[in-house]
Every structure is written in C-alpha cells, then in structure tokens.
N, C-alpha and C positions, 0 to 999 in steps of 0.2 A: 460512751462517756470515757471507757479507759483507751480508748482508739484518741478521743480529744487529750485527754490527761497527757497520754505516751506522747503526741505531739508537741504538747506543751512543751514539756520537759524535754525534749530534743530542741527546742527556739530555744530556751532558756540557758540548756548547756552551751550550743551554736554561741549566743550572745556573749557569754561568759567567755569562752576562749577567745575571741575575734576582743573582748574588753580585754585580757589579759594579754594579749598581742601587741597593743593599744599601747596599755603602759609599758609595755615589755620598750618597744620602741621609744617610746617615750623619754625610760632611763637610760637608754642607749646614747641617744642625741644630749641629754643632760650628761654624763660622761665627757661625751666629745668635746661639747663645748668647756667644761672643766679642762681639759686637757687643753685644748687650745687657747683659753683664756693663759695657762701657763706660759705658754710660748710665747703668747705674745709680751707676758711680762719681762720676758727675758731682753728685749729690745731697751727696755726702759731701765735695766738693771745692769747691759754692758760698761756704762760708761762708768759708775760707780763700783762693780765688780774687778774693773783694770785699774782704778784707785787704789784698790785695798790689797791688789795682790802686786802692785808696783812696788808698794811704798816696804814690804819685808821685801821683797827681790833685792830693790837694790842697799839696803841694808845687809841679805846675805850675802850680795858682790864686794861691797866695803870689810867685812869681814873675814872674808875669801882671802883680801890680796893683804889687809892684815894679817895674815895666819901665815901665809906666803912669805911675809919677809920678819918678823917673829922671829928672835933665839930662844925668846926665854921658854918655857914649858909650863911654866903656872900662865901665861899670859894667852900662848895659841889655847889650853885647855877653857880659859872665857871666851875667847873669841867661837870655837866649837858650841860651846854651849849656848850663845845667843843665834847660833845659825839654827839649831836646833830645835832649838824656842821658835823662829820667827818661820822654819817649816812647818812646826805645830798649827799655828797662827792659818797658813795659806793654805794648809788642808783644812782644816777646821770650814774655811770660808767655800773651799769646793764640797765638804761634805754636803754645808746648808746648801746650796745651793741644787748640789744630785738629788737630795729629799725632795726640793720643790716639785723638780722637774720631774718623780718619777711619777708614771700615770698611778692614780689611785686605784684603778682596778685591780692592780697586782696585789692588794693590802684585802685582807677581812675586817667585817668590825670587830674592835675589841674595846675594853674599857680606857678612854682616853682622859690622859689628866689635862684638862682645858690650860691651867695655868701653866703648864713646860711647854703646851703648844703656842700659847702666850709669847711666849720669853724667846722661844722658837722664831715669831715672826718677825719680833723686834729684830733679835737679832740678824734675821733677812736683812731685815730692811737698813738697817746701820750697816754692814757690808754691801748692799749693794744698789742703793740710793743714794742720790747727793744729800745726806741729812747732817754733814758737821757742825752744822748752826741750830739743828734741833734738840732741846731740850728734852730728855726721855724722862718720864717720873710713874713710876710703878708701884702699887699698890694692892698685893694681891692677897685677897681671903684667901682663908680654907675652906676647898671648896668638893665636891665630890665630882665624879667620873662621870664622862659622854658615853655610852656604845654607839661607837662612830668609827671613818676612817680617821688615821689621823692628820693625813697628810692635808686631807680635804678639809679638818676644823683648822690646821694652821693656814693655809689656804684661804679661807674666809675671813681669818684676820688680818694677813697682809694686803689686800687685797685694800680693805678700809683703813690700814696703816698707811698704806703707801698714797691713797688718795689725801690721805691728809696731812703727809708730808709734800703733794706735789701742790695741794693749795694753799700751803703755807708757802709754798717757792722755797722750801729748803730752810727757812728759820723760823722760829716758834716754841711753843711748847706742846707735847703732847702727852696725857693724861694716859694710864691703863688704870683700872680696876677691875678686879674680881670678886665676888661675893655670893652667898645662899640668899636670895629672896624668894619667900614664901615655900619655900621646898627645892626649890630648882637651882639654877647657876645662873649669875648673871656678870655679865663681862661689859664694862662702857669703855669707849674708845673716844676720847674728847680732843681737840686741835685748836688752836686761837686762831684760827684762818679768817679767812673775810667773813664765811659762812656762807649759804645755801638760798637764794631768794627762794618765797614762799611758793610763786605760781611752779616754781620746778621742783620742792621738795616733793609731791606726789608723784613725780615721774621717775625718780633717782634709780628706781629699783626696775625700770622699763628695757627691754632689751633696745639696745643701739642707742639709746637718749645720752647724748654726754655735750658738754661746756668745754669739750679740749681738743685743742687742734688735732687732725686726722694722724699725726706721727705721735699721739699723747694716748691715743687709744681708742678705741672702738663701739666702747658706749656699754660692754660688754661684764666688766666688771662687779659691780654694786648688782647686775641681776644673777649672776654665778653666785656670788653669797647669799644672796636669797634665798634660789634654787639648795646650796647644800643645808641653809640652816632647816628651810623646811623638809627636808629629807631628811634632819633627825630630830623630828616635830621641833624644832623652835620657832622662833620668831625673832627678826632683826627692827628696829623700829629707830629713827631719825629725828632728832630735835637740833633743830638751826636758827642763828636770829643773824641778819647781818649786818658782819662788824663783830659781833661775839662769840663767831666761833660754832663747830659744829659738833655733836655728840652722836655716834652709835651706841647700839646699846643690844647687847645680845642676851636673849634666854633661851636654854635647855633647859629638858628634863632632867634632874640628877638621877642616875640609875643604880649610881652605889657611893658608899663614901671608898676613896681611896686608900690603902693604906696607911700608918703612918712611916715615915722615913727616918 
C-alpha cells in the first residue's frame, strides 16, 4: 500500500509539473502575442503619428527663421519660447508612444490607477489616429487600483479605442467612464458607430475573426484584450445594436483604493 501511495504521489507530482509547464508556456505565447499585437498597431498609428509631429515641426521651422531675422529681443525671446513649447508638445507624443511599444514584460505588477491609464490611451489615440472629427467626452469616477501591468491595462484600452474610432471612420463621438460597481471598477467605452451585427458579436473576442480588410488588422485585437483582462481576473463584455453604436464595458477587481492626490 505505501509502494501504491509512493507511486501515486510521484504521477501526481509528474502531472503537476508537466500542468505547470503547460501554462508556463501558455503565458509565454500570451506575452508574445501582446507584444506583437503592439507592433502591429504601430502600422495603423504611422500615418496619424507624422500628422501630429508635422504640424509643431514646421511651426518650429516658421519660428526658427523668425528669430533669424528678429532685432527686437522681447520678440526672438516669444519666438524661443513657442519653439520650446511645441518641442514639449513632440516629445510628449514620442514618450506615449515608447510606453506603448515597450514589451510588458520588463514591468512588475504593481498598483495601477485604471483612470491615468484611461487618459493614457486616449491620449494614444488623438496623437496617433486619424480622430479630428471625433468627439472625446470623459467621465471619470473615483475609482481604486488594478495590481496589474500597466502598460498592458492601457493597452486593453486602446485597443477598444482605436476600434471604435476606425468604426466610426474617424467622426463620431465616443463616451469613457469610470466607476465602483459593486466593489470593483468598471470602465465603459461607447462609440456611435454603425455597431456590431448580432450573428458576429459572440465571435468578436475569437482570435483572427475580424470585418477589416487585411492592411486594417489581423483579427487579433479584441482577443488580446481579453486575454489581459482575464489575466487580472476581470471580465470585458459587449453590447451592440445596429445603427446605435457599440459599448465595452470592463470589470476588475479593486485591490485597494488609491491615494488621494
């Protein structure tokens, strides 16, 4: 009997490590794909990203050759100080930018304030989307803290931002709020797009399913957000009618209240 027992418990341990292997691998590829979901987003944020860093360029070239031919010295002294501003302005935009792009793995969890990662994606997404015609309108509770990455919870939101600015085709409006429901956090992300038909809303979250030509993306998207919310136990869930527009709608667990500021 303890010849049987010893055996057991040798299959048991066996099993155990060969299941932690499993998932070991598991979040590995989940990783990757996070990571290259990044990259591929960067295709789609070119053409908007050389908009926003034209438009201070040659603002600081027009000021350049004013300062150039300038006697006065209270005059070059505005002229300097709007070049300075609009370099603020351009690094600002490669900061957001180097955030997105850097892999998450380099980051621990630590306590993430959902609403600055909020605020974070938007402003992605106004730098470097064609979104001049969209309407942003923000509404954020107080709300307490993810332990999470953070790169990765802003990451699951633009992700759903930038979908619902490419289905509005760039004009529209789109909704944020934040809020405590029932204990937790809850974040909704609403757009007046066409919406979602119904036979496809249970697929949305399917890897490779997507409604956009092959230079629009990969199908890829909506199930990376998935994958990270359910890595810090939440849930993302989808309400669509078409013609009125489409709602995400994220829950975390709140792990602590934040500070106040």
């Amino acid at each position: 009997l303890r010849k049987l027992i010893g055996h057991l418990e040798e299959q048991v341990e066996e099993r155990t490590r060969a299941l932690q292997d499993t998932q070991a691998e598991k979040d590995r590829v989940v990783e990757s794909l996070i990571q290259a979901e990044k990259m591929a987003a960067i295709g789609t944020m070119a053409s908007g990203i050389g908009h926003e860093i034209n438009n201070p360029l040659y603002a600081i070239l027009g000021k350049a050759e004013a300062i150039r031919d300038e006697t006065d010295g209270a005059g070059r002294r505005q002229y300097s100080d709007d070049i300075i501003r609009h370099c603020k302005q351009i690094a600002t935009i490669v900061k957001d930018l180097s955030g997105y792009v850097r892999p998450g793995s380099q980051q621990d969890w630590v306590l993430v304030d959902v609403n600055h990662q909020l605020s974070e994606a938007i402003a992605l997404a106004r730098h470097s989307l064609l979104s001049d015609h969209v309407e942003f309108r923000e509404r954020l509770g107080a709300v307490g803290g993810v332990a999470a990455k953070p790169d990765e919870i802003r990451q699951a939101f633009f992700n759903v931002i930038r979908n619902a600015i490419q289905a509005m085709q760039g004009r529209g409006i789109l909704e944020v709020a934040s809020g405590m429901d029932e204990g937790g956090i809850r974040v909704s992300i609403r757009d007046t797009g066409p919406g979602i038909p119904k036979e496809q809303q249970r697929k949305i979250f399917d890897p490779f399913f997507t409604t956009k030509s092959p230079d629009e993306g990969e199908g890829l998207g909506l199930y990376i957000v998935q994958q990270i919310v359910k890595k810090y136990d939440g849930s993302v869930a989808v309400q669509s009618e078409e013609g009125q527009g489409t709602t995400f709608t994220f829950r975390f667990p709140a792990s602590q209240p934040l500070p106040e500021r």
